[in-house]
VOROKE-811983 format. One record per atom (N, C-alpha, C): residue in one letter; z, x, y. Coordinates in steps of 0.05 Angstrom, whole numbers, plus 5000, padded with zeros to 4 digits. Atoms other than C-alpha are relative to their C-alpha. Layout:
BEGIN
aZXY ...
//
This chain:
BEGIN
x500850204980 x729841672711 x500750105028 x499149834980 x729741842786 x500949735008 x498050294992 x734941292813 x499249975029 x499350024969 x734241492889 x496649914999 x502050054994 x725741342874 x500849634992 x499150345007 x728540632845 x501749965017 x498750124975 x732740502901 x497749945020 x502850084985 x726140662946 x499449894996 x502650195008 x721740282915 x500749734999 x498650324996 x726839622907 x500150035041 x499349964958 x728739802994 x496749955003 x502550124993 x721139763001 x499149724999 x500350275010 x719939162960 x500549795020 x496650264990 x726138813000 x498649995030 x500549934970 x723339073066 x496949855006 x502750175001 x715538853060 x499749804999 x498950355001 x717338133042 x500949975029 x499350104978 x721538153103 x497950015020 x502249914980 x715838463145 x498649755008 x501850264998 x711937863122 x501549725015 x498450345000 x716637313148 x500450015033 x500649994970 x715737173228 x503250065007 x496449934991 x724137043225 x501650224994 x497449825020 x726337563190 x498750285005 x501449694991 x721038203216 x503050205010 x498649805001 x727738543241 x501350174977 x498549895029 x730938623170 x497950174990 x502149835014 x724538883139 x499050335024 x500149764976 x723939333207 x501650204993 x496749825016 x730839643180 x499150174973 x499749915033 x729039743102 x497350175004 x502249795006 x721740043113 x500450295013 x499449624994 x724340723146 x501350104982 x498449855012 x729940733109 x498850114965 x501850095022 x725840563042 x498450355000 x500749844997 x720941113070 x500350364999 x499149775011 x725541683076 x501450044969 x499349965032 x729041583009 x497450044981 x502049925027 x722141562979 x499550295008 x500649665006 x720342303007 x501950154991 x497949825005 x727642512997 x498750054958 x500250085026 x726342262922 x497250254985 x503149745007 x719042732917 x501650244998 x498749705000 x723943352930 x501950094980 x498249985017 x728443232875 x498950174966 x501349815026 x727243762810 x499949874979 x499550125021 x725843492746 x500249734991 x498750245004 x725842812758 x497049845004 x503150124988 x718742322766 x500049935017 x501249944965 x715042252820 x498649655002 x501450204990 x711941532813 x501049805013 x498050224992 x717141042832 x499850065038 x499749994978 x718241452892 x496750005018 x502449984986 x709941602912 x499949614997 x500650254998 x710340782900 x501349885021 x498450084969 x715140732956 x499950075017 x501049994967 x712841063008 x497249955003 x503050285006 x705640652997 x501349875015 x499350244998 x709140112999 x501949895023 x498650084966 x713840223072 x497350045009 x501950124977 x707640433101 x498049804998 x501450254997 x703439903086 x502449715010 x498350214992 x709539433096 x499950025027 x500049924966 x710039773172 x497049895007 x502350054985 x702839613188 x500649685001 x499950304999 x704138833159 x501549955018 x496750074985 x711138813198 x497849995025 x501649964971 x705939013265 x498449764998 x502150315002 x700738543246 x502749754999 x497850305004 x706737913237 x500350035026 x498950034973 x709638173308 x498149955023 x501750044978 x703838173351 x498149774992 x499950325008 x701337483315 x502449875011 x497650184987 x708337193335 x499350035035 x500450014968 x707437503409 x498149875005 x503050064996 x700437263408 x501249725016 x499250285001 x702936553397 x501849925022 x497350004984 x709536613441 x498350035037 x502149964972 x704136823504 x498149804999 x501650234991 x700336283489 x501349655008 x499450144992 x705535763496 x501250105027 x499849914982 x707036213560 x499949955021 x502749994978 x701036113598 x499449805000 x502050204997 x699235493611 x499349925031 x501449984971 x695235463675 x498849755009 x500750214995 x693534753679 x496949854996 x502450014999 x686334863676 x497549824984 x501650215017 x684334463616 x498849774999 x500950234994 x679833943616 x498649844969 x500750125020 x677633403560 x497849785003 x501550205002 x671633013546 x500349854978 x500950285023 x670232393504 x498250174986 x503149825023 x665932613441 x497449895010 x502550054988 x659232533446 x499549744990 x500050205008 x657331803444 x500949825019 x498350084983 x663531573487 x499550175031 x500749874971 x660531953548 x497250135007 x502549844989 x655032193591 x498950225000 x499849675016 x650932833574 x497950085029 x502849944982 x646533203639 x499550254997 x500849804998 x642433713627 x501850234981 x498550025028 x646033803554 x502950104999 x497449984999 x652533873583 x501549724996 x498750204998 x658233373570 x500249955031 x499650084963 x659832923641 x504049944994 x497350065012 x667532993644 x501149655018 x499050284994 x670832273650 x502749945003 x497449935004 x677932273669 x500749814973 x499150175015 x682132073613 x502549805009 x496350224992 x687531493611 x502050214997 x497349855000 x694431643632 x501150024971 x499049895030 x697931973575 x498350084975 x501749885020 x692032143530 x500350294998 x499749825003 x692732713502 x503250194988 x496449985006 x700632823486 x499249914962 x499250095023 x702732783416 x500449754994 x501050194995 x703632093420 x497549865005 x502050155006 x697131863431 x498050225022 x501849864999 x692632423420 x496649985009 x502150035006 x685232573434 x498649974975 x501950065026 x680132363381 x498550214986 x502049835012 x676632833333 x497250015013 x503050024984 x669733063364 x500450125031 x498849964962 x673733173445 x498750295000 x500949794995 x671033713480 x502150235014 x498249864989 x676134183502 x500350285020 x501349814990 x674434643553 x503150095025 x499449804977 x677835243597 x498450165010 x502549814975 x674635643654 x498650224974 x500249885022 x673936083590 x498849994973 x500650065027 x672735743529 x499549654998 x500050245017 x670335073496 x500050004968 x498750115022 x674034763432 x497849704997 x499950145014 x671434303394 x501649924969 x498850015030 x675134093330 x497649764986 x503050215014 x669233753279 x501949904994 x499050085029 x673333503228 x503150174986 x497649905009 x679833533192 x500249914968 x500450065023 x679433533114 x503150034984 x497849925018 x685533363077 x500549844981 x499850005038 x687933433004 x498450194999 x501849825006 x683934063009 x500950244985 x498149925018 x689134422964 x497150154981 x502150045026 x682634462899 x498750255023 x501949894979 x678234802959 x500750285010 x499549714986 x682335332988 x500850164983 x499049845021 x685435532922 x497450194986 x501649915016 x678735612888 x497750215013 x501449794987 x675636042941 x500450274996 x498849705003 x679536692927 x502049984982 x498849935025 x683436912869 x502549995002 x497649974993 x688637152910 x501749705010 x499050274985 x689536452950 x502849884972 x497350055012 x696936182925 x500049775001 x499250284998 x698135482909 x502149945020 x497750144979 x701635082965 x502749954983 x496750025019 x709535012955 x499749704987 x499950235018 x711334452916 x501049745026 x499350154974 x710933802968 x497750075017 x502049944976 x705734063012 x496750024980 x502949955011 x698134163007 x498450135032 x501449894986 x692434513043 x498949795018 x502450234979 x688234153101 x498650295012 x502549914982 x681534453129 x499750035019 x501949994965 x680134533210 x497650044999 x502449814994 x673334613217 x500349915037 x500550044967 x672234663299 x498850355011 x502549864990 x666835053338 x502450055027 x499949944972 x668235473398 x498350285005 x502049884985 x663935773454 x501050065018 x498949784973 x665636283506 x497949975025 x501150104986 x663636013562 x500850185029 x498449884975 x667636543615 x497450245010 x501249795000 x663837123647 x500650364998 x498949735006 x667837783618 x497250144993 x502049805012 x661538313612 x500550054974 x500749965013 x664238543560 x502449774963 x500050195009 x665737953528 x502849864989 x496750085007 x672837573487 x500049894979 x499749975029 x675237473419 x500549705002 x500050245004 x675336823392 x503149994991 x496850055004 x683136923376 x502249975021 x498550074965 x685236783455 x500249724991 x499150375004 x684236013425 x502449994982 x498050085013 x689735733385 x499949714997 x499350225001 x690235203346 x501749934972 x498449995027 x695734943306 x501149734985 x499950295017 x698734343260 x502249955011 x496750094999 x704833983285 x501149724989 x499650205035 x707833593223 x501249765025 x497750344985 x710532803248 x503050085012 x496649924996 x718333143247 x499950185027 x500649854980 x715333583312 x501750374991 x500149664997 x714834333271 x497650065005 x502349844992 x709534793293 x499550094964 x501049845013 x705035043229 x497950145002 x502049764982 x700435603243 x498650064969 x501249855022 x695535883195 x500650324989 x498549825014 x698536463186 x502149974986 x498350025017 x704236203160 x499950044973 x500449905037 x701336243086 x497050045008 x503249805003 x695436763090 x498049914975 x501950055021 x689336563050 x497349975011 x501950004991 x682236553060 x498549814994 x501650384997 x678135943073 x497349994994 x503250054999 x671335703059 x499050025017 x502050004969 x666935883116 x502250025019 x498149834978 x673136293156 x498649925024 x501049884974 x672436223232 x499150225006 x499849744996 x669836853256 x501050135026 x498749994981 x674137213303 x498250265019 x502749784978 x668437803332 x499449855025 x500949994983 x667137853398 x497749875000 x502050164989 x662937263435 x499550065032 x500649894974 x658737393500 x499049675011 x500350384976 x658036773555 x497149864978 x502150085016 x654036293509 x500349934973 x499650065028 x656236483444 x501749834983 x498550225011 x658936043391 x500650074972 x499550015031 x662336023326 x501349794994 x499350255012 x663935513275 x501450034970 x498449945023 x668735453223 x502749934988 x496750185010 x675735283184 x501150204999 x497349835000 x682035453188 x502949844982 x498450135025 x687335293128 x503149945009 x498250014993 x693934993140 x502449914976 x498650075018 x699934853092 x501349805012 x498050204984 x702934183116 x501449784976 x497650215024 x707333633069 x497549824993 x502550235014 x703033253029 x500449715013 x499650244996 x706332653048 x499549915022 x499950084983 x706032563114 x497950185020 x502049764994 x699433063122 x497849825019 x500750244982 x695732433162 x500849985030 x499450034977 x700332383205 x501550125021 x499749844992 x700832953236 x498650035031 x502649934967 x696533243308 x500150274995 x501349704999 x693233863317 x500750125038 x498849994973 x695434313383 x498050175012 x501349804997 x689934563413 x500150205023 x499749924981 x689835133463 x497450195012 x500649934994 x683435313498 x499550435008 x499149754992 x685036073509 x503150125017 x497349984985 x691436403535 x501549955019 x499250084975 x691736143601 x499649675003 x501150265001 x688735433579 x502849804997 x498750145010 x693534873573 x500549884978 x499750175015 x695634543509 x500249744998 x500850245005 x693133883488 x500649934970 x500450055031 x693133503423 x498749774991 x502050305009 x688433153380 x500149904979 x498350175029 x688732693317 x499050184983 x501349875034 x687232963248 x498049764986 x501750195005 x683632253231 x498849875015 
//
């Protein structure tokens, strides 16, 4: 048995997990080099197999790419509560307001609308110099839905369940060469005031948002999966944020 490729390959293991975890990216930062060199030390050794260790250095560098992808997701997020530039503006859905020339007419809202406490309504129009949000609809108990879409998709922890976002957004700014639909942000904030993000438990949704480049005009529509407590999955708010410089707002889930 080659021991120092079974040390690699557990140090990988230990380290990739960590990679994956927004709190804990420094520990797995640690184990995937070290992980890495023990697995090539381990290839040089005479007489001894080679798969444990070719399974461990796989498995730091793919862990190093996830560890990058988790950190610049966290920064993403961390610059978007950053930036807030004031700029945001909210309409009444359609129905509750004036439309000219097939634009919404913005209407100021009442004092305090908009706060966690007493959110905008499903349907609001959410616009920065940049971007308009809509959120359609918020589907929850969607647990059956997100599971059965992909093989891989993981059952929610025990206590919690899946909910749906579907919400449309259109790039409305004039960058030539145009801006990714992942400058918006929007996330779940449970009744107890935690932030849950869809990345938190990776899975792929029915009819994904699509995050490709949109040019002034364009629009996409689509869900985004969230893990929140079954129990208290109601009465929650959604946080939305226009684009990186847009202000955060929040709107109901019902």
């Amino acid at each position: 048995m080659n021991i120092l490729g079974l040390i690699a390959l557990i140090t990988a293991a230990l380290g990739f997990i960590f990679a994956c975890m927004p709190g804990a990216l420094i520990v797995g930062w640690i184990l995937l080099p070290i992980a890495f060199v023990l697995a090539i030390v381990s290839l040089f050794l005479k007489d001894k197999p080679k798969g444990m260790g070719i399974t461990a250095l796989i498995l730091s560098i793919v862990g190093t790419i996830v560890g990058f992808v988790v950190f610049f997701a966290v920064v993403g997020s961390a610059a978007d509560n950053a930036f807030g530039s004031g700029d945001t503006k909210v309409v009444a859905p359609s129905g509750d307001t004036a439309v000219t020339d097939g634009a919404a007419v913005n209407t100021p809202a009442a004092a305090g609308v908009g706060t966690r406490d007493n959110p905008h309504p499903l349907g609001s129009v959410i616009e920065s110099d940049d971007w308009r949000i809509v959120v359609n609809s918020v589907t929850l108990a969607a647990t059956d839905a997100v599971v059965a879409e992909n093989r891989f998709n993981e059952p929610p922890a025990a206590g919690s369940e899946y909910i749906l976002v579907n919400y449309s957004v259109t790039y409305i700014g004039d960058e030539p060469n145009g801006q990714t639909p992942s400058f918006v942000s929007v996330e779940y904030v449970t009744e107890d005031g935690r932030t849950v993000n869809s990345y938190d438990k990776s899975v792929i949704e029915p009819d994904p948002i699509d995050s490709n480049t949109l040019y002034k005009g364009g629009s996409v529509t689509g869900n985004e999966a969230f893990e929140v407590p079954s129990a208290t999955a109601g009465q929650g708010v959604l946080a939305v944020r226009p684009g990186m410089f847009g202000d955060k707002v929040f709107v109901a889930v019902k």
